[in-house]
N, C-alpha and C positions, 0 to 999 in steps of 0.2 A: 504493500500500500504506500509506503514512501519512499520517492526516490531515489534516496540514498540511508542503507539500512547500517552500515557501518558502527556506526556505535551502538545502536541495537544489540549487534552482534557481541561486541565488544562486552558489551556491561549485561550482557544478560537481563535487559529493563522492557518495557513491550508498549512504550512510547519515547521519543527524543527528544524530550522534556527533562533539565536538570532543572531542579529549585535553586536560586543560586543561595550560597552559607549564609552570606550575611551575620557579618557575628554580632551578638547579642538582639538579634531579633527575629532567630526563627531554631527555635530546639524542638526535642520528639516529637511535640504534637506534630506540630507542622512535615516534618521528617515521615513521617508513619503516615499523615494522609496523601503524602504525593507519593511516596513508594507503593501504597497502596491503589492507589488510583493508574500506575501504570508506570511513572516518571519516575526520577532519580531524586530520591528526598535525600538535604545538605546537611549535616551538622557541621555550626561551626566552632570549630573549640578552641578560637584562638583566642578568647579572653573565658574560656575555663579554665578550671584547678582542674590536676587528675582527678580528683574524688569526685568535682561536680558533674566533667567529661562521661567518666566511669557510670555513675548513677544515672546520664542521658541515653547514654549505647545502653544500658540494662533495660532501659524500658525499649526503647526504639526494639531489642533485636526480641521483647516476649511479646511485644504486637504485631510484628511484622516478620516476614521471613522472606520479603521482599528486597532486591538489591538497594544497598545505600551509599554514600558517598560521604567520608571522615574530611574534612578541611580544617588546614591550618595552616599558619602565616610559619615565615620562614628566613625572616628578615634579619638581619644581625643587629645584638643588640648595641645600642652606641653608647660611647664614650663619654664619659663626663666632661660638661663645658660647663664648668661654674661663673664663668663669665658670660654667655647667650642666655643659660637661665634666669642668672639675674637682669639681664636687660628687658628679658621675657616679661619677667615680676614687674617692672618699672614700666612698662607697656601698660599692665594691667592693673596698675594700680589706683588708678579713678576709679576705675570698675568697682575694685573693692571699698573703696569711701561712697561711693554711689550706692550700692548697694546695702551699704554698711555691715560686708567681712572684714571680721577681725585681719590683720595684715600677719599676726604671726599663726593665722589657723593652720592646723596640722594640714600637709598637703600627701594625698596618699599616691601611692608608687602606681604607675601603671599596670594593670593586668595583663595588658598583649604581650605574650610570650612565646618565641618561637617555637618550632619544634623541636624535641628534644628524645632521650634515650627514653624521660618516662612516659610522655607521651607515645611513642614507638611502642612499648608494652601493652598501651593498650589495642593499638592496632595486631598485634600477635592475640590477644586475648579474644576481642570483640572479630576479627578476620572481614575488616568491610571490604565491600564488594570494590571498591573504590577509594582512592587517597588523591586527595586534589591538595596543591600546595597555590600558595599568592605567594611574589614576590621571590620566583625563582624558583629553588629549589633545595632540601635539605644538604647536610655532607653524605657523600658517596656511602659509608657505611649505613647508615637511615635509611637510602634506599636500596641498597642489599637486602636489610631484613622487610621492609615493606614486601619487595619481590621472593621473600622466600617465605608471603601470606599469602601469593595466587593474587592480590591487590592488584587492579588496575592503576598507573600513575597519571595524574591529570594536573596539568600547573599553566596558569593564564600568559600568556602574550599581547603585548600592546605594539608588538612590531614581527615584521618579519624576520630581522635579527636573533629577537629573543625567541621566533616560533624553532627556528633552523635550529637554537642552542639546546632547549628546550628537547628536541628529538634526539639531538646529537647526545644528550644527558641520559636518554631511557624512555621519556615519556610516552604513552600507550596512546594519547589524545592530547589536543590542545584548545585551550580556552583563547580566542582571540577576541578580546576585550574590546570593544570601539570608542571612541572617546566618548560615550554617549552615556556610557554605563554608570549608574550609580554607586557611590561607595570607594573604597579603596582603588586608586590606579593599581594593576597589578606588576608597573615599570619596573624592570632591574638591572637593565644594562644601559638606562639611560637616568637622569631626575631634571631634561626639557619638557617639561610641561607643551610647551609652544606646539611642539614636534607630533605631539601623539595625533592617533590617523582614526577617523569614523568606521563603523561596521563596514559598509557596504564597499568602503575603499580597500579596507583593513582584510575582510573573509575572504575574497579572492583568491589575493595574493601570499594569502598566507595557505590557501589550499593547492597553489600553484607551485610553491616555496617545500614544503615536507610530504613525506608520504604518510602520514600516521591520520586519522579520522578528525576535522578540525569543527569546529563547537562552537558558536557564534553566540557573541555574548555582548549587550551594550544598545539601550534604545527597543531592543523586543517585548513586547505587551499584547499582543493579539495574534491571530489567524494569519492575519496577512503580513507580519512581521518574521514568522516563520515561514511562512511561501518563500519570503526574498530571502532569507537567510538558506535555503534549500536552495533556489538558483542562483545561487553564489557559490555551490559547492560544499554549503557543509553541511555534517551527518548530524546536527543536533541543534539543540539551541541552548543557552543558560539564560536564565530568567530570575531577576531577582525583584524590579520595585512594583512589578506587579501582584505580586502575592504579600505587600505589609499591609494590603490593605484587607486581608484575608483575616479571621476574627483569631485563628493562631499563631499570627504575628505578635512577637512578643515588644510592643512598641509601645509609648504612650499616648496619651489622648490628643496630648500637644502635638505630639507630631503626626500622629492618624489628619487629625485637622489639616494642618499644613499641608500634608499631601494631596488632601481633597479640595485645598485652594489653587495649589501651584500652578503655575501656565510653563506651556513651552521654554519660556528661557528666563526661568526664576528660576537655576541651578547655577551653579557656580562649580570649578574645581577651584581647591580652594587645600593650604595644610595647615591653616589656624586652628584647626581643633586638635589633630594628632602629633604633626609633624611632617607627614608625607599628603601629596597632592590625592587627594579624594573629590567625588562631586556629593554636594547638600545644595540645599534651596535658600538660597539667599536670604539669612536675619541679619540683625543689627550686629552681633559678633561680626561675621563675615564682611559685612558691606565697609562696619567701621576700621578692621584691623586688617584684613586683607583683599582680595582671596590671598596672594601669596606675601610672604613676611618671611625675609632674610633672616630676622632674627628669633622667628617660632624654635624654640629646641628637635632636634633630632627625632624621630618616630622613635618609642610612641611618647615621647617625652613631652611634647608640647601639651597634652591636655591632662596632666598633672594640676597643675595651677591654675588651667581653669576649673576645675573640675567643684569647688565650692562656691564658684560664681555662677555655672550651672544649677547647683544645688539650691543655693539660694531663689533664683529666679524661677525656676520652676516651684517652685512650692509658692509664687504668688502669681503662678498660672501666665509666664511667659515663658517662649522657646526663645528668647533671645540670644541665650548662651549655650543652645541646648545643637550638636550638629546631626541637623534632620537629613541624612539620609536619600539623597533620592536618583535615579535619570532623569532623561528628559524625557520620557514618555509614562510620566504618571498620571497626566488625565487619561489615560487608554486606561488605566486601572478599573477592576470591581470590585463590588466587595461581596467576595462570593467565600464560603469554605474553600481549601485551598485541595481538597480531590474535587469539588466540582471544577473549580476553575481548571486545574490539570485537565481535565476531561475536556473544557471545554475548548482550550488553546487548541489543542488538539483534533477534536472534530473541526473545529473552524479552518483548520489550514488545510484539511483532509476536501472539505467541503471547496475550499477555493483551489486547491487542485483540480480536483473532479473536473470545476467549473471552467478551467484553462483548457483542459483537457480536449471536453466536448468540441468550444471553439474552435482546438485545433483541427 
């Protein structure tokens, strides 16, 4: 029934539909009703502890016995710059007289934490069907033991460079990311923002560039988002801002809202929240501090110190400081359960195939 069944094959899934990670805003439930529904449901564990990791795969794998996909960032951790930080603090320090944070509030350590040996354990333990990495790829022994769980490897590209490297490295599939995409760039052999390249230029070339099954990922929300991503050559699709708005999106109210205000080019990339260039929807953080700021501290360092300026503002019912997350195609959004919606992305494209077809 689809054109191209390659990853089908590959991941053992009976739609090419990936839910994309998204960390901290989509765990088991969410996980359990796309795998269930047909697609490839994401956990992303890269702002979990092993234990919480652990307790998410124990539920996912007693509801389902449907293939899934373990993601995690991969990024190295950075150096101390007690000089950028404090300049960072001195950036933000209206903010906290404005808001009225105390200026010596405890500022907690970032959770994003690469992968590691114990994270690895759990992939021996839990055996997903799938191991997606952002931001490259782990050290060479990491993926030895991944590959010696039957694990597919899957890790995003924002160019043809990193698709080539990417292959050359192991990888079983590739995520070719379009600048469109919401959330973390998954860039690693470059940090030009300027440079990165849209889906529809980006999937091609990057199916033209390696031989392994490529995954189109950046700007997809409907039917007809995966038609063009399938005449573009690829065997799947990643989908990630169209399911927050799904009732198992683990997201808040503030930002549920703002995604159901957003227009077409109320996104921003932007690395005022983490440190690395990510797309959100343009608030008052963003518009006033960047989108980009030489002196934001290093991933994931920068939203350290904001992180009680957030606190603060949300608790008096602003996302001012809060970074919402999105593509540019989140008015395509519904708010449907997230196996209907799989279901339905899915007939919709099946249906405008058909419909090309006939024509033809």
């Amino acid at each position: 029934m689809w054109p191209n069944d390659r990853f089908i094959k590959l991941c053992g899934v009976e739609l090419p539909i990936i839910q994309a990670p998204m960390a901290g805003s989509a765990l088991s439930d969410m996980v359990v009703a796309v795998s269930e529904a047909g697609g490839l449901g994401s956990l992303a564990c890269a702002l979990l502890s092993v234990e919480s990791a652990r307790k998410e795969l124990e539920t996912i794998r007693r509801k389902t016995a449907r293939p899934i996909n373990a993601n995690f960032f991969c990024h190295q951790p950075p150096r101390e710059d007690h000089t950028r930080e404090m300049k960072w603090r001195r950036r933000l320090d209206g903010y906290y007289i404005q808001l009225q944070v105390e200026s010596n509030t405890s500022i907690p350590n970032s959770a994003r934490a690469p992968f590691d040996d114990k994270m690895c354990d759990l992939v021996d333990e839990f055996h997903p069907e799938v191991v997606s990495f952002h931001f490259g790829l782990p050290d060479k022994n990491l993926l030895v033991r991944i590959g010696k769980t039957g694990a597919k490897i899957l890790s995003s590209a924002t160019s043809v460079s990193e698709a080539r490297w990417l292959e050359d490295e192991g990888c079983d599939a590739i995520i070719a990311q379009g600048f469109e995409a919401g959330g973390h760039r998954g860039m690693f052999l470059s940090e030009d923002v300027s440079t990165q390249v849209g889906t529809i230029a980006l999937v091609p070339q990057v199916v033209d560039a390696v031989k392994v099954p490529v995954i189109a990922a950046g700007g997809i929300a409907d039917g007809r988002g995966i038609l063009a991503a399938f005449a573009l050559g690829a065997a799947a699709v990643q989908i990630g801002t169209a399911y927050l708005q799904c009732p198992e999106a683990q997201i808040s109210p503030l930002h549920r809202q703002a995604l159901k205000d957003t227009k077409d080019n109320d996104t921003a990339i932007t690395n005022v929240f983490t440190g690395r260039p990510a797309r959100a929807i343009v608030n008052r953080f963003l518009r006033e501090v960047g989108p980009m700021s030489d002196i934001a501290p290093k991933f994931p360092l920068a939203a350290a110190a904001l992180a009680p300026l957030r606190a603060k503002s949300e608790m008096a019912g602003s996302a001012d400081f809060t970074p919402l997350w999105s593509g540019q195609s989140a008015r395509l959004s519904r708010e449907l359960p997230a196996a209907d919606l799989t279901k339905q992305l899915a007939a919709e494209a099946l249906k405008n195939l058909a419909l090309l077809q006939t024509k033809a």
